[in-house]
C-alpha positions in Angstrom: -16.6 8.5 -57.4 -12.9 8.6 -58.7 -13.7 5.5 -61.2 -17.0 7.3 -61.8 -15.6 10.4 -63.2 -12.3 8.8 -65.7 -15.3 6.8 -67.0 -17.2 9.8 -67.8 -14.1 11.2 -68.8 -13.3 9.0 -71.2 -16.9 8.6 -72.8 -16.6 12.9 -73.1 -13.2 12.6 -74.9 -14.1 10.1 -77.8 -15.9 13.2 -79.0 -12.7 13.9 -80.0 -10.9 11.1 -80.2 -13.3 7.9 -81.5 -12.2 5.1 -79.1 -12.1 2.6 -82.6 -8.9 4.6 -83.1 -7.0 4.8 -80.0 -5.5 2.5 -78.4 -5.3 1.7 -74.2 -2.5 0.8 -72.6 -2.4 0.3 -68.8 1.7 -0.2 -67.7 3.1 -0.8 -64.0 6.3 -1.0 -62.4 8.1 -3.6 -60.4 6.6 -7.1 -59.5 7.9 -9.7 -57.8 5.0 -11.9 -55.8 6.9 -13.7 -53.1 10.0 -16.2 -53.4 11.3 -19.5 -51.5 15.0 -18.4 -51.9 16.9 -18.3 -49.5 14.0 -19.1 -47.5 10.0 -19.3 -48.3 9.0 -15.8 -48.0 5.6 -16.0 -50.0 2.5 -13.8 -49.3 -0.4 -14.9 -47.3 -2.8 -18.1 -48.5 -0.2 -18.4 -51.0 -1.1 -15.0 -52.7 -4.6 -15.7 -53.4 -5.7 -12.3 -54.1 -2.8 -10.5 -54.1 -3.9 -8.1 -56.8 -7.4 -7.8 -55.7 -7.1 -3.9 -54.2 -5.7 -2.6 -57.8 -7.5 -5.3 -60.5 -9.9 -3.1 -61.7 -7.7 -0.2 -62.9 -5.8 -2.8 -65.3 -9.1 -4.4 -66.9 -10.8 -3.4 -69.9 -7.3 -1.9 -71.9 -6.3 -3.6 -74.9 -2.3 -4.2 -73.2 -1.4 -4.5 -69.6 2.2 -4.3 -69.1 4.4 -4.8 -66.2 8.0 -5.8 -65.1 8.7 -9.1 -63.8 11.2 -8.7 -61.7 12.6 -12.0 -60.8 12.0 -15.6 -62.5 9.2 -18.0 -62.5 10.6 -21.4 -61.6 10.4 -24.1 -58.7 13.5 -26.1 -58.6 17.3 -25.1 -59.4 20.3 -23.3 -57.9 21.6 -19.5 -57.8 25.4 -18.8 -58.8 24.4 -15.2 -57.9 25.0 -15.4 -54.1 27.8 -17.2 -52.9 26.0 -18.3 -49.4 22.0 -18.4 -48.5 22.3 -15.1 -46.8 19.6 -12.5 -47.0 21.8 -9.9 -48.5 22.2 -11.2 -51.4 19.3 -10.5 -53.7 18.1 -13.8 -55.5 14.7 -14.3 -56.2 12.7 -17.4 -56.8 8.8 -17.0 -57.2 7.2 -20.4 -57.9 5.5 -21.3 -61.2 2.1 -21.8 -59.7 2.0 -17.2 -59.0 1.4 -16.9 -63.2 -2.2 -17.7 -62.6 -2.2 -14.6 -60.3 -0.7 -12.3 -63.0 -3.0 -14.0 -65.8 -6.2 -13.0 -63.2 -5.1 -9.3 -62.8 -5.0 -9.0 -66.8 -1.8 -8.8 -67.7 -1.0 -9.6 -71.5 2.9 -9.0 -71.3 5.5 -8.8 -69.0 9.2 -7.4 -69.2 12.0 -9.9 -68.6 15.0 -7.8 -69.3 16.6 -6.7 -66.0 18.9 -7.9 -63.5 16.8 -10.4 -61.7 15.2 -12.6 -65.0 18.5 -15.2 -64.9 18.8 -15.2 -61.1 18.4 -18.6 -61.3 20.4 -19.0 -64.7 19.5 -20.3 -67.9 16.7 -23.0 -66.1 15.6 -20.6 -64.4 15.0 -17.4 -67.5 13.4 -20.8 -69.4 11.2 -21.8 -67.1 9.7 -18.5 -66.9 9.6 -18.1 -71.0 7.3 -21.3 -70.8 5.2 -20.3 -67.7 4.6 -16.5 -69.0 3.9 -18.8 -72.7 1.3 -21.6 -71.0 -0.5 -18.4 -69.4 -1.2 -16.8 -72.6 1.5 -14.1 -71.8 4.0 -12.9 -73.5 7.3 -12.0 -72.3 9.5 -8.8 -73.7 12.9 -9.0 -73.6 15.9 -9.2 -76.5 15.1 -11.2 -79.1 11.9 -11.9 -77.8 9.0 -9.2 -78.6 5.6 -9.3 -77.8 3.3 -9.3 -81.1 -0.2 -8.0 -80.7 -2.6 -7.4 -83.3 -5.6 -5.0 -82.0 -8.6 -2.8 -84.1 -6.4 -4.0 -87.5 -2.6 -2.7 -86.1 0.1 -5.1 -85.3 1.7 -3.8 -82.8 5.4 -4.8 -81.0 6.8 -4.9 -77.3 10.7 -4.3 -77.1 12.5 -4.7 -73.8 16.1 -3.1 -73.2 17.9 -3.1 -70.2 21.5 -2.2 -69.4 22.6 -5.4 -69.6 23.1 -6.8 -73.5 22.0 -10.4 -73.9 19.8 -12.7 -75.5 16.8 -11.4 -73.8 17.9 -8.1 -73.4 18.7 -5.1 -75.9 20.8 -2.8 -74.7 20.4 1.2 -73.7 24.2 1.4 -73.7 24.4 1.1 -77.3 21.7 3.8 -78.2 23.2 3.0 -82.1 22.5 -0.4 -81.9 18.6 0.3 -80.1 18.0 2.1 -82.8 18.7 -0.5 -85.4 16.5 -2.6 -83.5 13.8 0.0 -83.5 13.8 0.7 -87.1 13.7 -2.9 -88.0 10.6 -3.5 -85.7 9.2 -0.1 -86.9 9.2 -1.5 -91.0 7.6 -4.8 -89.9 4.8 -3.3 -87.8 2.6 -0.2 -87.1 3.3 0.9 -83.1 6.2 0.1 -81.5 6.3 0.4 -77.9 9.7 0.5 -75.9 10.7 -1.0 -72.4 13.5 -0.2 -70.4 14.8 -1.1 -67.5 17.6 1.6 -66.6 18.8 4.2 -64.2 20.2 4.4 -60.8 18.2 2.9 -57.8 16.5 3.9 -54.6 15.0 7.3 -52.9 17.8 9.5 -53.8 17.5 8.0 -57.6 14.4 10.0 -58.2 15.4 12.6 -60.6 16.2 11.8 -64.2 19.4 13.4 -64.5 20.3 13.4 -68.4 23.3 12.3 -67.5 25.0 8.7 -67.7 23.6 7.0 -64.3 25.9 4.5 -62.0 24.8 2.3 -59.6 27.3 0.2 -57.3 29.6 1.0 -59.9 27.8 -0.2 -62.6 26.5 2.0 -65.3 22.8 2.1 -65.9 23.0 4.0 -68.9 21.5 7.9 -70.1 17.6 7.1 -70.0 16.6 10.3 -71.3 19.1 10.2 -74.2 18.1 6.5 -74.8 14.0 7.1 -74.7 14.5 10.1 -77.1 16.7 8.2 -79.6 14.6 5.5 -79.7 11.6 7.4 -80.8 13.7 9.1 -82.9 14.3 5.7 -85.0 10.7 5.1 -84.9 9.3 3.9 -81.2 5.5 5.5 -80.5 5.9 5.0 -76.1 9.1 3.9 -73.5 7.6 3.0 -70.8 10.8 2.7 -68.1 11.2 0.7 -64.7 14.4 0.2 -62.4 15.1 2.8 -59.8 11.9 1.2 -57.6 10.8 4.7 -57.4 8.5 6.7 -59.4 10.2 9.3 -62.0 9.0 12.3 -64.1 6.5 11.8 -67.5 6.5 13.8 -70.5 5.9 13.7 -74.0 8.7 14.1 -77.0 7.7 14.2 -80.5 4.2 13.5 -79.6 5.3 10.5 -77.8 4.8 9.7 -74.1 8.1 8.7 -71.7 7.8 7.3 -68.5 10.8 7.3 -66.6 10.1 4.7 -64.0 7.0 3.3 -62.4 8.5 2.5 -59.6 7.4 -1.1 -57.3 3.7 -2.5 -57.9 3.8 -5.5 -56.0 7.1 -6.4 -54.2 6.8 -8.8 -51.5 9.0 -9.5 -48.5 12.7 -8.6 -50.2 12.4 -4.9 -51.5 12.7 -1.9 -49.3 8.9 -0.4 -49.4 10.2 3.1 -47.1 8.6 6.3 -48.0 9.3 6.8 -52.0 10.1 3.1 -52.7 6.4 2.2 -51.3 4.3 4.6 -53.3 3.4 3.5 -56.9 0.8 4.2 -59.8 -0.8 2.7 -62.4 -0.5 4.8 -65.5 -3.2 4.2 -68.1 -2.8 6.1 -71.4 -4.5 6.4 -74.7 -2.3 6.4 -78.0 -3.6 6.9 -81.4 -4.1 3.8 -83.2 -2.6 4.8 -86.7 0.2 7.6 -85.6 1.2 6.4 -82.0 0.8 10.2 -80.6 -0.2 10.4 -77.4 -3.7 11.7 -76.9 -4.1 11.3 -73.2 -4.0 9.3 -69.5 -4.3 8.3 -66.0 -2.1 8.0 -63.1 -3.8 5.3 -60.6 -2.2 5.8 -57.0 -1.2 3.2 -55.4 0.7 2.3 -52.4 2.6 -0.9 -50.9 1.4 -2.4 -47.9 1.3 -5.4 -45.6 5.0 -6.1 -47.1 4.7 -5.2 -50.7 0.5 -6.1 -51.8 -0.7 -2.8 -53.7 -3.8 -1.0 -52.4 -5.2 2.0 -54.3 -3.9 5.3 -52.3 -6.8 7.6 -51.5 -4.0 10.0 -50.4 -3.0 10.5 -54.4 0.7 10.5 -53.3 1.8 8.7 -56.4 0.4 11.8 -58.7 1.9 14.3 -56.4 5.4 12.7 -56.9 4.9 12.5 -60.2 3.4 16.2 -60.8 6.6 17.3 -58.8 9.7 15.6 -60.5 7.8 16.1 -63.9 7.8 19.8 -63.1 11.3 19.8 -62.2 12.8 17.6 -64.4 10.9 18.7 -67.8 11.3 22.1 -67.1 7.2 22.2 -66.6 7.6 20.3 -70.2 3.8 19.9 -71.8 2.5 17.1 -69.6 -0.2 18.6 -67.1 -1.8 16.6 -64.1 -4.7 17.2 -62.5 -5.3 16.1 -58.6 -7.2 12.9 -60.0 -4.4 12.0 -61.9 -5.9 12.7 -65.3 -2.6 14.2 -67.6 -2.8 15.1 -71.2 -0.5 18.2 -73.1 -0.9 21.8 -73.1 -1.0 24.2 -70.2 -5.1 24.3 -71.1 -5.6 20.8 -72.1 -6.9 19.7 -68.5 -10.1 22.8 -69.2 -10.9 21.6 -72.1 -11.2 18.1 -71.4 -13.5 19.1 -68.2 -15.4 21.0 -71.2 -16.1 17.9 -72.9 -16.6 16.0 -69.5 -19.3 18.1 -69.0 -21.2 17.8 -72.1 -22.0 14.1 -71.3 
């Protein structure tokens, strides 16, 4: 019934907004599908269907992003951790898992954060030519994800708080915007990923403040996602704190602070927060990059990290709240089903159209 009525949804809204000139982008948070270091801690029947309970929300949209967290490799040694221990957070999923990100849809994945050279250069190279061989392409630094979709070239960008090869920095909001600009003149859309922002449960609110985390900064996301679409970018789409944050739209562009874990097996901590997720699924205009309107897909982590759709709606709840608080209401409203769009009316008018169909 839920799928029923975004499908009718949609169909009712390109009365308004012809679907030949919007464009749909389904984003998620967190994923890392299992890893043999320190020990083989990989899912069940080596993670044959590990995205079957959440597949169908990501088909059918023109990108499918997510965050890898972790690299793709099989052989090679960490200088991260000292011993084999389990507290040290190294993570090694084997090559073979792409074919389970290429079946769920994906069409580009984020590699800038603090886990892509875990293993080191091998390591952040083997996972360039894996994502590559699987006809997906990775975001971060120097290496952007080029689509071209209903006659608009459009870019990927990753940022993280680290500054690297595959990595802008959000530090250096100067220097993202330079970055932004330059992408902006070459192309139509620009879409912006960050990984940023403290981490855990009590990491939830987006402060607008500089954010620290074991004594390391994780920079100002709010300041960052706003310059950034200043200098041109049409979405940020943020992931880090492995719990959900607050949405909201600036300068007709939408922010999402942080999707939180998707699919994080065996390592992450999955208690109450860090184990509820969503899928968001928005629709941008095709020539302007405004946001016209979305989805939040709940989702929740079970059976040590595999994603199940949430019949509870917890995800959207979360999200409704810290949106509330953190935006000051802002212009984003959710409905119960997780439909969001702008305006205080906007959800009645859509259920106007809805039922004209």
């Amino acid at each position: 019934m839920f799928l029923l009525l975004f499908s009718i949804f949609v169909r009712g809204a390109s009365s308004e907004t012809p679907e030949d000139s919007c464009l749909t982008i389904a984003a998620v948070g967190d994923i890392m599908m299992g890893t043999t270091y320190p020990e083989n801690m990989l899912p069940p029947k080596d993670g044959v269907g590990i995205f079957d309970g959440v597949k169908d929300a990501l088909a059918g949209n023109d990108i499918v992003f997510g965050n890898l967290e972790g690299p793709l490799v099989d052989e090679g040694t960490t200088t991260k951790c000292k011993g084999p221990g389990k507290t040290c957070y190294a993570f090694k999923t084997p090559t073979r898992y792409v074919k389970y990100l290429k079946e769920a849809g994906f069409t580009t994945l984020n590699i800038a954060n603090n886990h892509a050279s875990d293993f080191g250069q091998e390591g952040l190279e083997s996972t360039l030519r894996t994502l590559d061989g699987a006809g997906i392409q990775p975001v971060g630094g120097k290496v952007v994800a080029h689509f071209e979709i209903k006659g608009k070239r459009i870019v990927v960008a990753g940022f993280s708080f680290s500054d690297s090869l595959y990595s802008f920095s959000i530090l250096d909001t100067d220097a993202a915007q330079k970055v932004v600009r330059e992408l902006k003149a070459a192309n139509d859309l620009v879409i912006v990923s960050f990984h940023g922002g403290a981490e855990g449960s009590s990491a939830a609110h987006v402060t607008g403040e500089n954010e620290v985390f074991l004594g390391e900064e994780r920079g100002n996301v709010a300041f960052f996602a706003k310059a950034v679409i200043d200098a041109g970018a049409d979405m940020v789409i943020g992931h880090g704190p492995h719990v959900l944050r607050a949405v909201t739209v600036y300068k007709h562009k939408l922010i999402v602070y942080s999707l939180g874990n998707f699919l994080t097996y065996e390592r992450f901590n999955l208690d109450g927060p860090n184990g509820v997720s969503v899928i968001l699924k928005a629709r941008i205009d095709a020539s302007t990059g405004d946001f016209i309107d979305g989805e939040l897909v709940p989702v929740r982590l079970v059976n040590e990290g595999i994603p199940l759709r949430d019949p509870t709606g917890r995800g959207i709840t979360i999200i409704r709240k810290l949106t509330k608080e953190d935006t000051a209401g802002g212009n984003i409203s959710i409905a119960d089903n997780g439909r969001f769009c702008i305006g205080d009316d906007c959800l009645n008018r859509t259920t106007s159209v809805r039922a004209l169909h």
